[in-house]
N, C-alpha and C positions, 0 to 999 in steps of 0.2 A: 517690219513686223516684229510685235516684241516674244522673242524666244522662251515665252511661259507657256506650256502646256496643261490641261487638266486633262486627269487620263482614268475614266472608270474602267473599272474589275483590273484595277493595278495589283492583287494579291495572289494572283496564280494565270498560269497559263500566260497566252499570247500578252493579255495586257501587263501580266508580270513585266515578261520580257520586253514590250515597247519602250511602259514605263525608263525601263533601267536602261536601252540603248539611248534613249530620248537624253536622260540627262549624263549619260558617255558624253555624247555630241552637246552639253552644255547650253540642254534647257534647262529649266527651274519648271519644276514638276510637283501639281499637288495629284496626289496618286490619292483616288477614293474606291471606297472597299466595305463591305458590310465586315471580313472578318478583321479590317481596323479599327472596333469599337474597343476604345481603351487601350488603343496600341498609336496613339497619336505622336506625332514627332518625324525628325528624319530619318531616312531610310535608305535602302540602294537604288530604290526607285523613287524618290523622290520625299515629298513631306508626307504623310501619311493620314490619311484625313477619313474616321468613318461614313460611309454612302452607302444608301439602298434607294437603286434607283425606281423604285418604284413606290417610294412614299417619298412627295411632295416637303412634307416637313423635313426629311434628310437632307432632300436637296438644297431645299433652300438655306439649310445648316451647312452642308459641305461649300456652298458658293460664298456665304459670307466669310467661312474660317479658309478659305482658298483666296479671295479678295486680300485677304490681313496678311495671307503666309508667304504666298509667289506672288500674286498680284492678278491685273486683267488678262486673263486667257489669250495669247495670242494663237495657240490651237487646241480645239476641243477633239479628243479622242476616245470614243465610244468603244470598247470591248468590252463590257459586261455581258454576259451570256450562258445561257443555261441548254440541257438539252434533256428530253425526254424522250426514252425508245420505245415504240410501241406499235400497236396497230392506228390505223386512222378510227378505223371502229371503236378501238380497247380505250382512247383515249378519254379521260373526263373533260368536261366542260373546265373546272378546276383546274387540271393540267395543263389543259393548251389555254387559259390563260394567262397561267403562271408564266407560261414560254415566253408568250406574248406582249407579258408585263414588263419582263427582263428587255427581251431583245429587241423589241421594237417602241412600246407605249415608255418605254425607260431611255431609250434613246433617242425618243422627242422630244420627251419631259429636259432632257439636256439639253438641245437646240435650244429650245425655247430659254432656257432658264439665262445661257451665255451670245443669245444675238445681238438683244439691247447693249449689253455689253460692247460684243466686239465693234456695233455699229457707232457707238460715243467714241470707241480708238479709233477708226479711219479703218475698219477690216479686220481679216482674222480667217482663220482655217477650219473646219471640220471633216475631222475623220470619221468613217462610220465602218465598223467591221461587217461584213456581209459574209459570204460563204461560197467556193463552190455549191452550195445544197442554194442559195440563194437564185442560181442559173437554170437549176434541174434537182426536181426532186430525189429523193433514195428511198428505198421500202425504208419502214419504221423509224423513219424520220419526217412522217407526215407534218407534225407542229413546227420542230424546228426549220423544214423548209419552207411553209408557209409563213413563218416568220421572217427568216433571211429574205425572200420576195418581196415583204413589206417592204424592209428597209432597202431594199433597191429600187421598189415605186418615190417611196419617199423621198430618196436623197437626191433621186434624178431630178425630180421635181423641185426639190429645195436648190439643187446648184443653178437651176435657172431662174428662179425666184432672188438670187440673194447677190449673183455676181456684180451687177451694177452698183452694190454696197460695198464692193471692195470684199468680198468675203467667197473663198473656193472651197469645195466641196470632193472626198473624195472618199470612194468605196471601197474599201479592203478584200482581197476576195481568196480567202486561205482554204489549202485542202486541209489534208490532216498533217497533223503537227506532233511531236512528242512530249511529253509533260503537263499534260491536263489533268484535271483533277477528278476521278470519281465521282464525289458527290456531286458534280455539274452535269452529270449523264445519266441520270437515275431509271431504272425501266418502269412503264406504268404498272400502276398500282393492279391494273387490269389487264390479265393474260390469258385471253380465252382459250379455248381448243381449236378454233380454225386456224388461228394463228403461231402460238404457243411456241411450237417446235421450230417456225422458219423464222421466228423474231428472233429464238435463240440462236440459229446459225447467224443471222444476220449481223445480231452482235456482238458476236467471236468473232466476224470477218472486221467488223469495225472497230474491236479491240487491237485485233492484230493490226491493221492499216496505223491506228495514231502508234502502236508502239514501234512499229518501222518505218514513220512518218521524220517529213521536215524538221530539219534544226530550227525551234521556236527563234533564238538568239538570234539566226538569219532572216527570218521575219521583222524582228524588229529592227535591224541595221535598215533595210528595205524602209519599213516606215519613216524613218528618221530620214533617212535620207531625201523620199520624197519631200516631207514638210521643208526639209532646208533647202528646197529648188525655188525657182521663182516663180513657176508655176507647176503645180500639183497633176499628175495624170487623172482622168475621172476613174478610172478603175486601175487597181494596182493587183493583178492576180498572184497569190504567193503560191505555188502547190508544185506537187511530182509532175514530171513530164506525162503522166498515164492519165493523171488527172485533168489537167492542162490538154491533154488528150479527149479526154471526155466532152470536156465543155464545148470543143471543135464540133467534135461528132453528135449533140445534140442537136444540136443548129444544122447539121448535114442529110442527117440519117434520117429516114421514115421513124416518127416517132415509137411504132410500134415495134422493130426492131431497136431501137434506142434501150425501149424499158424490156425488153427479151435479153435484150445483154447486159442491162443492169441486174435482174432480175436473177439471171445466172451467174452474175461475179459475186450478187450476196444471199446466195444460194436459197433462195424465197421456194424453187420448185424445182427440185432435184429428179432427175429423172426416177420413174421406179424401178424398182429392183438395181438401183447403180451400186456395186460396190464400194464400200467407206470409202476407200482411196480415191476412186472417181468423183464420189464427193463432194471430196476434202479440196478437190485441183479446182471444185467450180465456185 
């Protein structure tokens, strides 16, 4: 397999970090990115190439000038992605497109764009970032988890569709991590009054979690490593043991006590009359 990788949202976060272990371990990495328009060239993560995956014309731009600069993909690596908090109700049609456009309808549009490809070399890899939120929903992360679920329908389905082409498939499944960017997590536009107040503990619980969340850097050795096996696991879960904890206990637990204790960790319905402190611990 030849040791080129193409690796979207190489400009911050998780895929930052791939990017840059990827070619530690000595791929040749075209790293696409909407914020590398007019920042083309090499980089720490690799050649630098602007993408937005969700307009077709980019793409087709990023693969020809990625063809020219590291060559045919010998693995395609999907972490572009966006997130929006909100209610399932507050959300716009607008919004949970947007999600949808990024992290899942953008991450087919890649499939699609590198299989003829990798099927003219003899095979090839794709990686597809998913989520714990891909396993089990969270309050106010309605879009993004119906998102991450897509891309776990779809990949499962694509690695059984594509193995006898010499081409393995495999699911990334991060909790929280440190180093993300803000602007990737925007709150909806719409924050009503039934909502309002528990969307805002909710995401203070999830600000706190990424900022004492996983070493991104240890994520992407993880990745790297998998790709340079000879065969890929189909799911690679990268998360805290509590996390990793969770996913157990959705699959175990009566789902209605499942989301009761989710529901309590990101404090959606705090008891009344509970003193701040009491609060603060749920």
């Amino acid at each position: 397999m030849l040791k080129t990788a193409w690796v979207t949202g190489a400009s911050s976060g998780l895929g930052l970090y791939t990017a840059q272990a990827l070619v530690r371990e000595g791929w040749r990495v075209a790293a696409g990115a909407r914020s590398f328009q007019g920042q083309e060239g090499e980089g720490p993560e690799g050649f630098r190439l602007p993408l937005d995956v969700t307009d077709q014309a980019s793409i087709a731009a990023f693969c020809q000038k990625a063809l020219v600069q590291v060559g045919t993909p010998g693995a395609l690596v999907n972490c572009a992605g966006i997130l929006v908090i909100g209610a399932a109700e507050d959300c716009s049609d607008q919004e949970l497109r947007q999600v949808m456009d990024v992290n899942f309808f953008g991450m087919a549009a890649m499939v699609r764009a590198v299989l003829p490809l990798m099927r003219a070399n003899g095979g090839g890899r794709i990686v597809n970032f998913s989520s714990v939120n891909g396993l089990f929903a969270s309050p106010f992360q309605g879009a993004y988890s119906a998102a991450k679920h897509a891309v776990e329908g779809f990949s499962e389905a694509l690695a059984m569709e594509v193995k006898s082409q010499g081409i393995q498939v495999m699911l990334v499944q991060p909790g929280d991590h440190r180093g993300g960017a803000d602007k990737y997590r925007p709150l909806a536009a719409r924050q009503s009054p039934p909502y309002k107040a528990a969307c805002a503990r909710a995401a203070a619980v999830m600000a706190r979690d990424e900022q004492g969340g996983s070493d991104p850097a240890r994520l992407g050795k993880k990745v790297a490593r998998a790709l340079n096996r000879r065969r890929m696991p189909m799911r690679l879960p990268v998360a805290m043991p509590s996390q990793r904890a969770a996913i157990v206990l959705h699959d175990i637990l009566p789902s209605g006590l499942f989301q009761t204790c989710l529901s309590a960790y990101y404090r959606v319905n705090p008891r009344r009359g509970a003193p701040q402190e009491e609060l603060h611990e749920l």
